[in-house]
N, C-alpha and C positions, 0 to 999 in steps of 0.2 A: 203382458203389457207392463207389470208390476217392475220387471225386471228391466227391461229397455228406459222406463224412466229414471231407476235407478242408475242407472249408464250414463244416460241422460245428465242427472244431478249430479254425479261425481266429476262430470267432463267439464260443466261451468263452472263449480267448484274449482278445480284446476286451475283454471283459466283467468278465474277474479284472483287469485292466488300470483300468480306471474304475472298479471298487470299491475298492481301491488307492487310487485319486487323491481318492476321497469322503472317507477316513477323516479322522477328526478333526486337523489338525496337517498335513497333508499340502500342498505347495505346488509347485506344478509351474512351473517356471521355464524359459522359452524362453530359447533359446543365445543371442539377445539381449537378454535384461533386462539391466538393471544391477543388482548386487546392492553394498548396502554393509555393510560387518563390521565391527563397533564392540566396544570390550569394556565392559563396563558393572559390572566391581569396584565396590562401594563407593558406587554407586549408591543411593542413596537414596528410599524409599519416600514419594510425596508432595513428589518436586521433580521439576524441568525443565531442562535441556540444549538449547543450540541444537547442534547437530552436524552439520556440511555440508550448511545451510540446511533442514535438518531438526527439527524440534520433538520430541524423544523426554521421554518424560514415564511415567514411573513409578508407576503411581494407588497409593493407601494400600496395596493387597494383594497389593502385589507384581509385578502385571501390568506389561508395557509395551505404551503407544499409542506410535507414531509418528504424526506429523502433519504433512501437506506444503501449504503457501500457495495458495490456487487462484488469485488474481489473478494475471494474468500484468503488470501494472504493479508496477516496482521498487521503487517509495514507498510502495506499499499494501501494506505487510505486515502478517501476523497477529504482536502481539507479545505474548508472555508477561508479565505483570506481575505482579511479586513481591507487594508491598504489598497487593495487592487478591485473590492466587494465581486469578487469570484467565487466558484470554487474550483480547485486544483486539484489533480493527481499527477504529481513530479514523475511519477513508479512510471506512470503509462502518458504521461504529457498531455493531459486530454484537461479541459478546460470547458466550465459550465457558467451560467449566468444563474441569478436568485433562483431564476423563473427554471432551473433544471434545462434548459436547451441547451446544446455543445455549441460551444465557439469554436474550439481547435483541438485539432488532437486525431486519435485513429476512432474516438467515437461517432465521426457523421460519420466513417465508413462499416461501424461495425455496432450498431443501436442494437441494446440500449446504452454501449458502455460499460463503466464501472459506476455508475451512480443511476439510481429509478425514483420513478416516486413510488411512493405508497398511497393507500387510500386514509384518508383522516375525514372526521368531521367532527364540527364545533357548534357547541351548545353551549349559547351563555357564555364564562368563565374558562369553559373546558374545554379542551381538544380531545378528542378521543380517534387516536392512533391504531391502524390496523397495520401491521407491519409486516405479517405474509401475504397481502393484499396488494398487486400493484394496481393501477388505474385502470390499466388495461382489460384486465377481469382475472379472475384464476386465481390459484392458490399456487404459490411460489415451493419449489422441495426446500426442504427445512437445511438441506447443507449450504444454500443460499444464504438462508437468514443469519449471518454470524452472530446473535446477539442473546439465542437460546439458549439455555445454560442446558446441557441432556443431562447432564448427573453421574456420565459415564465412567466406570472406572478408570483411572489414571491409568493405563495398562499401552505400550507399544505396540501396535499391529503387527502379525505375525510376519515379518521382513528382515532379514537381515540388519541391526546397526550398525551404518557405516565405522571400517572399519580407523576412521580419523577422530569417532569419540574415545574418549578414556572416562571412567568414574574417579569422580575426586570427593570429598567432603564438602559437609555445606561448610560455604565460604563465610568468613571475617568480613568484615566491612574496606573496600579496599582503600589502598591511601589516594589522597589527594594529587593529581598532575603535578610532577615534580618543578616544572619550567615555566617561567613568567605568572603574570596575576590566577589566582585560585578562580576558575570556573563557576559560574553558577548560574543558576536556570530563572527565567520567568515565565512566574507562574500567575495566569491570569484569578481572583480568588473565584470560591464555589458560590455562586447564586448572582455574579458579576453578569451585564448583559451577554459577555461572551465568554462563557466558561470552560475552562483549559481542556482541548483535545488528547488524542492521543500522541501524535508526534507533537514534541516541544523544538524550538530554533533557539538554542543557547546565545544571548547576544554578541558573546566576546567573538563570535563568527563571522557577523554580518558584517558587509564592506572588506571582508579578507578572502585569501587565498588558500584555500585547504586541501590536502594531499592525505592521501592512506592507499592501503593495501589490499585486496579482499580476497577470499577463495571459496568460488561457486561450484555448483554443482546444479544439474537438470536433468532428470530423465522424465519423458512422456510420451507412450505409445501411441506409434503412429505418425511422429515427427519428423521429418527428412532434417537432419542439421549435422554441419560434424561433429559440433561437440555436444548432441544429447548421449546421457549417459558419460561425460567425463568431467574430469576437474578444472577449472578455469581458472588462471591466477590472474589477475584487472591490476592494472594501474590506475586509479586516478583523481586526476585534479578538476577543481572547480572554484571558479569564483564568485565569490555569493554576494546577494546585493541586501539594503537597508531591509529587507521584510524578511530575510533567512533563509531567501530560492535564490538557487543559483544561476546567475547572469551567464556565465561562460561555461564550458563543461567539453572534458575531454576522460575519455577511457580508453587503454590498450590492453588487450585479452591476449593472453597466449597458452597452448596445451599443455600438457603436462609433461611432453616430452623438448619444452621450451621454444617449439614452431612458433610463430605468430599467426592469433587466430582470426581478429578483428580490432577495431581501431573506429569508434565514434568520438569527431569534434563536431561541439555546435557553440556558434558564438551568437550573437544577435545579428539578424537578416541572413543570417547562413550555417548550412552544417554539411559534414563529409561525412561519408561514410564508407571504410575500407575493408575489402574481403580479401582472407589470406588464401593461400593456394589448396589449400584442403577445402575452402566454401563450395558448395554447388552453383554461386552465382560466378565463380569466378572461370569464365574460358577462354582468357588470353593468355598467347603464349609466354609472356612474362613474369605466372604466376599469382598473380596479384590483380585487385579492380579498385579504382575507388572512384568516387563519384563527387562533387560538390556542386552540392542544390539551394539557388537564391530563395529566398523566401520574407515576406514581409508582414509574416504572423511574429509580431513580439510579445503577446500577451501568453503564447506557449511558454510552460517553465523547460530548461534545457537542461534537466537532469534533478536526481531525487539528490539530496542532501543528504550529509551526513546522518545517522538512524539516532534519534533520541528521544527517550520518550516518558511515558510522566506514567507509575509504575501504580499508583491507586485508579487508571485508567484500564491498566491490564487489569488490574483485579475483578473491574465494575464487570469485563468484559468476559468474566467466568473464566479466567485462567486461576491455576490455585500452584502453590509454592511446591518446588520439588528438585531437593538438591541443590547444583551449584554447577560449576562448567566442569561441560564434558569435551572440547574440543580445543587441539590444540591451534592458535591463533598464529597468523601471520606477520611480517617483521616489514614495518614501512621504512623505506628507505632516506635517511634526510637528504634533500636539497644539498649538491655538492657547493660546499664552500660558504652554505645561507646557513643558519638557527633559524630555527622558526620560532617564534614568538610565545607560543605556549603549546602544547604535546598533550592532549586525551591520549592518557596508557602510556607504556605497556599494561595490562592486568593480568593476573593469572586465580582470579577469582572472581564471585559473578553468583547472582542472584538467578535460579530457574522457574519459569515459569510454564506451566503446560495447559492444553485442552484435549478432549477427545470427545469428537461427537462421532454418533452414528446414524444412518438415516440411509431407506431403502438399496440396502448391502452396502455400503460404501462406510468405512470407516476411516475419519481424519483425525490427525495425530500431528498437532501443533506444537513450537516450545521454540521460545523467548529465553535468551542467556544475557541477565541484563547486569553493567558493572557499576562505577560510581559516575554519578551525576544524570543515570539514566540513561547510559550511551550503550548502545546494543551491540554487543561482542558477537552473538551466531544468531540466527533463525533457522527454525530448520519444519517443513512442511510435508507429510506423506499421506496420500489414497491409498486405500488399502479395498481394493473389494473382492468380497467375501468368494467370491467364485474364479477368479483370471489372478489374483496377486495385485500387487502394485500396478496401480494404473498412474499415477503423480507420486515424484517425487522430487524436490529443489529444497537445499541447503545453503546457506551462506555464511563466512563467519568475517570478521572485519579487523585488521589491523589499527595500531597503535592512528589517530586522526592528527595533524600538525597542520598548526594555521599559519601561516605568512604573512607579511606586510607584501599587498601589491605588488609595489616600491621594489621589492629585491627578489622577484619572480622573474626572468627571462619571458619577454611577450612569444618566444618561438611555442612555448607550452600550448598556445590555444592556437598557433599560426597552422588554418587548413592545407593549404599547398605545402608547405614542408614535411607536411605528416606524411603525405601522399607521397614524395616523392623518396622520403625516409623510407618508408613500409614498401613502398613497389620499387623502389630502386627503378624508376624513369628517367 
């Protein structure tokens, strides 16, 4: 008898136990979560906070969302923008309100997106932030969380270095753009209501026309495309508006053996998009498909902007100093018969910055090649797991950037029916 009530008592036990942990407000925190504690005085209803790579955001009634970046590449952040009180990710066009809901973008079709919330509560003065915690329940894998620092040694995953690095010495401090007024950044200060992210929008941008070079690379198992696994050389142009997103935006890709690969223009209310004869979308006899699709979403941004970034932000974000550039750079072409008004680069030196975390086999191997004014020369990202090899891997490195006056741009640059009829020869 002795022993069934004992049964008995450990079974209710249980059970006051997990109604307990049901209750409204209730958050049950393993001895290893991270918890962060912030104090949030003076905090304002209806503004935004970046706070150790955190997005805390205040909605009109008081409440706080936290919201943590799902991309695990360092370029593609979700960023808050004042002017338009969104948040944006240019990388992936997906667009959010205070409240973390998608407006636009490929996120209502593929939830949660690049941006969650996490679980916070507030006591008093203080928020206390759970950041492997979404709302949803569950503990998030930690290759998720970008913002743990592992400790891990600076060491390359065992994968072949592409063979487009070189070692150079750590670099001098490079010179200033040779062309038109000297560059330079704003920066919002530290402890300001909106304290300076990680991409920065250099002003001498905004309201112009910018042009450069890039050479990408992709490979990830399991992907049907022509060009995973090869080298992409981009054309392109964009014209940026008063907040430092780009209003217009055209890119033309071509292979390595100079084919043309793809070709996206997007101007406001419309964008095309062109497949070259090696696409698998493409099966008309003419080699070629393009398409242009109406649209009366203007609050999507139409392409990510030139890469610049505020480099005590990489640090916060446990990258640590290593070396200088390893990849030789690409050579933008100027505007025939135009000067562009001022020219980011050439460089041929460059500040490195790396990460490596590891977490349930998979080991990632991050690095930042950054020049003067914070303007990012390569990225470069690999998966490495410990049993199959490389499972991701995407590089990018970026030519010399040239801004333009409008004014002395040909409007044919962002004109979608001539691309189309350029590229397919129709």
């Amino acid at each position: 008898m002795a022993r069934y009530r004992l049964r008995y008592l450990s079974r209710a036990f249980l059970l006051l136990i997990a109604g307990l942990l049901s209750l409204a407000g209730v958050v049950f925190v393993p001895s290893s979560e991270r918890v962060i504690d912030i104090p949030v005085a003076g905090f304002q209803p209806g503004t935004v906070r970046l706070i150790q790579g955190l997005w805390v955001a205040r909605q009109p009634d008081g409440e706080f969302f936290v919201f943590l970046n799902r991309d695990p590449h360092l370029l593609h952040p979700t960023q808050w923008v004042e002017p338009r009180h969104l948040f944006i990710s240019p990388a992936h066009g997906e667009v959010y309100g205070i409240d973390g809901v998608c407006r636009a973008g490929p996120c209502n079709a593929r939830p949660p997106g690049s941006l969650y919330r996490v679980a916070s509560k507030l006591d008093g003065d203080r928020l206390a932030i759970y950041p492997e915690r979404p709302i949803s329940g569950g503990i998030h894998p930690k290759p998720i969380d970008r913002y743990t620092i592992s400790g891990a040694a600076s060491t390359v995953p065992s994968t072949p270095v592409p063979a487009r690095e070189r070692a150079v010495s750590v670099p001098s401090p490079p010179p200033l753009p040779p062309a038109g007024a000297t560059p330079t950044k704003r920066v919002v200060p530290p402890g300001s209501v909106a304290p300076p992210g990680l991409i920065v929008h250099p002003p001498e941008i905004a309201g112009k026309i910018v042009h450069w070079s890039q050479s990408s690379y992709m490979f990830r198992t399991g992907i049907r495309d022509s060009a995973n696994g090869r080298i992409l050389t981009l054309d392109i142009w964009e014209r940026i508006g008063d907040d430092g997103l780009p209003i217009a935006f055209q890119a033309v890709s071509t292979l390595p053996n100079g084919t043309f690969h793809q070709a996206n223009i997007r101007v406001p209310g419309a964008y095309a998009t062109i497949w070259g004869p090696n696409d698998p979308m493409v099966t008309r006899s003419s080699g070629c498909a393009g398409v242009v699709t109406q649209t009366h979403d203007d609050s999507r941004p139409l392409g990510a902007p030139p890469r610049f970034v505020d480099e005590t932000v990489v640090k916060a974000l446990g990258y640590h100093r290593e070396g200088g550039l390893t990849t030789e750079l690409p050579v933008t072409p100027v505007l025939d018969g135009v000067q562009p008004s001022l020219r980011y680069g050439p460089e041929d030196t460059a500040r490195r910055w790396v990460k490596v975390e590891s977490a349930d086999g998979i080991t990632t191997w991050e690095a930042v090649e950054i020049g003067t004014h914070g303007r990012v020369l390569a990225s470069k990202l690999r998966r490495v797991d410990a049993i199959s090899g490389t499972v991701d891997e995407h590089w990018t490195v970026y030519g010399p950037v040239d801004v333009y006056d409008p004014a002395l741009v040909p409007a044919s640059v962002f004109a979608l029916t001539q691309h189309i009829l350029e590229h397919c020869r129709q």
